[in-house]
N, C-alpha and C positions, 0 to 999 in steps of 0.2 A: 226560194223553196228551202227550208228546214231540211236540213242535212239530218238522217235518221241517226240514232246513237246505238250504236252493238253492247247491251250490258257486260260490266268485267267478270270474269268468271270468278268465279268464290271456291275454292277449293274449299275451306272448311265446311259450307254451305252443302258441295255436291258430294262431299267423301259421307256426313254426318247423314243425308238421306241417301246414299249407300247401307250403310248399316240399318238406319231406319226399314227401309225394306224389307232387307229381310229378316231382321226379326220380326216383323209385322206377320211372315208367314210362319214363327213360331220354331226356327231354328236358329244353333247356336253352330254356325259351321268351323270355327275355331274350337272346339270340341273334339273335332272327329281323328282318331287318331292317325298321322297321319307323317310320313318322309319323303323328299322329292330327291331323291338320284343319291340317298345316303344320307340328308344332311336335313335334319331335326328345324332349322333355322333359313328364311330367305336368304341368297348371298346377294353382293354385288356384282360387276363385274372382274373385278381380282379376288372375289373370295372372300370380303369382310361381311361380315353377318349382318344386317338390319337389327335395329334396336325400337325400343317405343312402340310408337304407333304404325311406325315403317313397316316394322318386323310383323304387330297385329294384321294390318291391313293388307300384306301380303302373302302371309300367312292362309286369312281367309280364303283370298281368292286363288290359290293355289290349293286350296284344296275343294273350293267349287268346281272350278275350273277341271280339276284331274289332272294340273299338270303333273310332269313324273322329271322336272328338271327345278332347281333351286335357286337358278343363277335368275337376274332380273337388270335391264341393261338400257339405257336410252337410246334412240337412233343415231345418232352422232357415232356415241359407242360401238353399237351393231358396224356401221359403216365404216369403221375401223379396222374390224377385224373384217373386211370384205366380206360382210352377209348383209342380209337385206329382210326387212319386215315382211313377213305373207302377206299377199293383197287381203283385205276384209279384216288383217285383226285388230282387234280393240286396246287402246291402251289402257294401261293403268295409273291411276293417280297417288302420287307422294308427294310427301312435303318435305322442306329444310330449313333448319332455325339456324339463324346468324344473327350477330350482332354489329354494330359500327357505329364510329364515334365523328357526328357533325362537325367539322371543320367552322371554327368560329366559333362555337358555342360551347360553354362549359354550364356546370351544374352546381357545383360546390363554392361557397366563400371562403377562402384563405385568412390568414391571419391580419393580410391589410383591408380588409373588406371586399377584395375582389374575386371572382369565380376563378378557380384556378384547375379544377377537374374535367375535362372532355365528358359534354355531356352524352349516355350510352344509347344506343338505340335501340333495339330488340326488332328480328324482322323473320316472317316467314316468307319463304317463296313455296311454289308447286311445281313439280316437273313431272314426266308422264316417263312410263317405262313397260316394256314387254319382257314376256318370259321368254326365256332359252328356246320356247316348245313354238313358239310364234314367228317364230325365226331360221330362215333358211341359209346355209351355209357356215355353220357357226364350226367351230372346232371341234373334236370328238370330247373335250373333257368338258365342255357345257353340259353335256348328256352324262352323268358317270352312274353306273351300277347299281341299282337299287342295291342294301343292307338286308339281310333275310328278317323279319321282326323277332324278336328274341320270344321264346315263350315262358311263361313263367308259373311255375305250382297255385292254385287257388289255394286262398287262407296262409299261406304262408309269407315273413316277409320278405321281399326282395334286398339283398344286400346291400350294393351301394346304396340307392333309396332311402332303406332303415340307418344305415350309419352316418348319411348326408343329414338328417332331420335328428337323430339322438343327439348330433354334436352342437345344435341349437342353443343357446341356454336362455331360455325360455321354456319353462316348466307346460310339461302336457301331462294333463289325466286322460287315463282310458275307463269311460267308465259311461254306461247308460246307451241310448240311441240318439243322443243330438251331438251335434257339434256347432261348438260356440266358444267365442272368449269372452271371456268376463271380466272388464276393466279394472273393478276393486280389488279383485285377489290377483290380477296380473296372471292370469292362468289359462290356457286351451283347455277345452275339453272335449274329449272323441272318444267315438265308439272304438270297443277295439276289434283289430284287423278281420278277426272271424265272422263278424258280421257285414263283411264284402266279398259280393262273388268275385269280385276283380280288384287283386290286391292291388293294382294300379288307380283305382277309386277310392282306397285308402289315402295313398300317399296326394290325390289329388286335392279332398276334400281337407287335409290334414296341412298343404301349401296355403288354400285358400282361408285358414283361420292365422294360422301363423304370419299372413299378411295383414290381418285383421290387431294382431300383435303388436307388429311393427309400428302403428301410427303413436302409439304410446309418448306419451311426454318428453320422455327419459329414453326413444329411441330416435323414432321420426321426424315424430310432433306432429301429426297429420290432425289438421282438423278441419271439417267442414261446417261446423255450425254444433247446436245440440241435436244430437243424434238418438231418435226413436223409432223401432218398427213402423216402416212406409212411409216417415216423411222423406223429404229431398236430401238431407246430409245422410240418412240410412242408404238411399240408394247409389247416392256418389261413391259412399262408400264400398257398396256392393263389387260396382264395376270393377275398383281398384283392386278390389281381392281377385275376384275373377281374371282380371288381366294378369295380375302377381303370381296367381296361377296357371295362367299359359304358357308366360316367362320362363317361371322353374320349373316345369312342365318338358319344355322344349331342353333342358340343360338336363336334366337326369330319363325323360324317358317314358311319364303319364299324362294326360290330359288333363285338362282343367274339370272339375267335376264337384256337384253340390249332392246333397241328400235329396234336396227334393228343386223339380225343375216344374214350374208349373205356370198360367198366367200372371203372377203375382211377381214371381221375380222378371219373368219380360216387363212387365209395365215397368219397374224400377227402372229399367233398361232405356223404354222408349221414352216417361219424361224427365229424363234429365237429357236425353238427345235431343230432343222436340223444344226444349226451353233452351238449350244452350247448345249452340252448332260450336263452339269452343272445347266441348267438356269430353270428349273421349281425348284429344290430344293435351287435354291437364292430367287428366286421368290414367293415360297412358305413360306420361311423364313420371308420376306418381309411383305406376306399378312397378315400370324398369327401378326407380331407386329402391320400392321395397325387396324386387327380386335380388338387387344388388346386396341390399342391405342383406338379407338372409344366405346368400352364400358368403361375403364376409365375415356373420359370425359362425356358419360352420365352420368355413378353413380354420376359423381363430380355436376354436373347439375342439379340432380333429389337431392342430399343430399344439394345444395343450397336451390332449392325450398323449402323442410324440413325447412332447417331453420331459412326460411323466414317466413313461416307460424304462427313458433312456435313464 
């Protein structure tokens, strides 16, 4: 009798129709503005922040979810700190990229004709993980204090905010009602701030072209192919900005946010998911480095300013 075979589970596979879902129901729940116990960003269990796609996908469901804790922790871990998962809860799925080098096997020829470089391997694993809120017995600073949300003047700009994105150097115009960058002139262009009811909509839409920026030759180099309204290198691109705007989002204090949100940009969304269960986690890869990339050249910006002054 034919021993039945249990399929391997696919984390790319089952995370990539997570999201599928639900934006199939037409929301963007990384969107919604949102702090778990003070802290802008998922942590780990000691406090280190999730990044990439860790950070996206925990993100989301933390704020589906309604959790009001930030911390996210394996059962091993839980069991550690002598607490214990609630009967019935659901876990959550993450990934981890490592690398390792085959024993025996190299990659490279040397100068006598033989391989002399260990050849690399690139490998992801999955592991499952609960929130702080899923979990009974955990220590009081799992839970810490919500932050009051700051409120801020309509039409005006917000400080940090405004002088985090001035110290860019990457020229922005303010001018018209679209926003867009324009490759040949190397130039942003946005509305300016008065025409947002929520100047945190400003600075949102204003991260997501400045990401659009970043792929530039002469920065990133980001390219997905020839890029035109609604094919598949436009929409790849989309994600990246949208993500690059969660990113910096989460680091200064607005959500991610476009001009216009409408079926058009969901479908951008759902087929580059639906053709490639790989492509939020390149994508995601992509964002973190543009998010990266634009607070380095602020600091670089704001530590000129410095000392200029001096």
């Amino acid at each position: 009798m034919a021993r039945s075979r249990t399929s391997k589970f696919d984390a790319s596979e089952a995370i990539t129709n997570e999201i599928i879902r639900i934006i199939e129901r037409g929301v963007l729940p990384w969107r919604k503005p949102w702090t778990a116990g003070g802290s802008t960003r998922p942590l780990r269990v000691g406090g280190e922040a999730y990044q990439g796609v860790n950070n996206f996908l925990l993100t989301m469901r933390t704020v589906m979810a309604g959790y009001s804790s930030p911390f996210w922790m394996t059962i091993p871990q839980a069991n550690a700190l002598d607490a214990r998962i609630r009967k019935g809860e659901k876990s959550s799925v993450v990934v981890f990229y490592g690398q390792s080098r085959k024993q025996g096997e190299v990659s490279e020829e040397g100068d006598d004709g033989k391989n002399d470089k260990p050849r690399v391997f690139r490998f992801q694993k999955s592991y499952r993980v609960f929130n702080a809120c899923q979990i009974e017995g955990l220590p009081d600073h799992f839970h810490p204090d919500p932050n009051p949300a700051p409120a801020y003047p309509a039409v005006e700009p917000i400080p940090h905010m405004q002088d985090f994105f001035d110290a860019i150097d990457i020229t922005t115009v303010f001018t018209g009602e679209k926003a867009y960058y324009l490759p040949p002139v190397d130039k942003v262009y946005m509305p300016p701030i008065a025409r947002f009811q929520d100047p945190r909509n400003f600075y949102g839409v204003w991260a997501h072209e400045l990401a659009h920026a970043s792929k530039a030759p002469h920065r990133l180099n980001r390219d997905y192919g020839l890029s035109r309204f609604g094919n598949t290198a436009y929409a790849r691109e989309e994600i990246v900005a949208e993500l690059t705007s969660v990113f910096l989002g989460q680091e200064l204090g607005f959500t991610a946010h476009t001009l216009e949100l409408n079926a058009a940009y969901l479908y951008n969304w759902l087929r580059v998911l639906r053709s490639d269960k790989n492509a939020i986690f390149k994508h995601a890869a992509d964002a973190q480095r543009a998010c990266d990339y634009l607070i380095a050249r602020s600091e670089a910006g704001r530590a000129g300013e410095t000392d200029q002054a001096a």
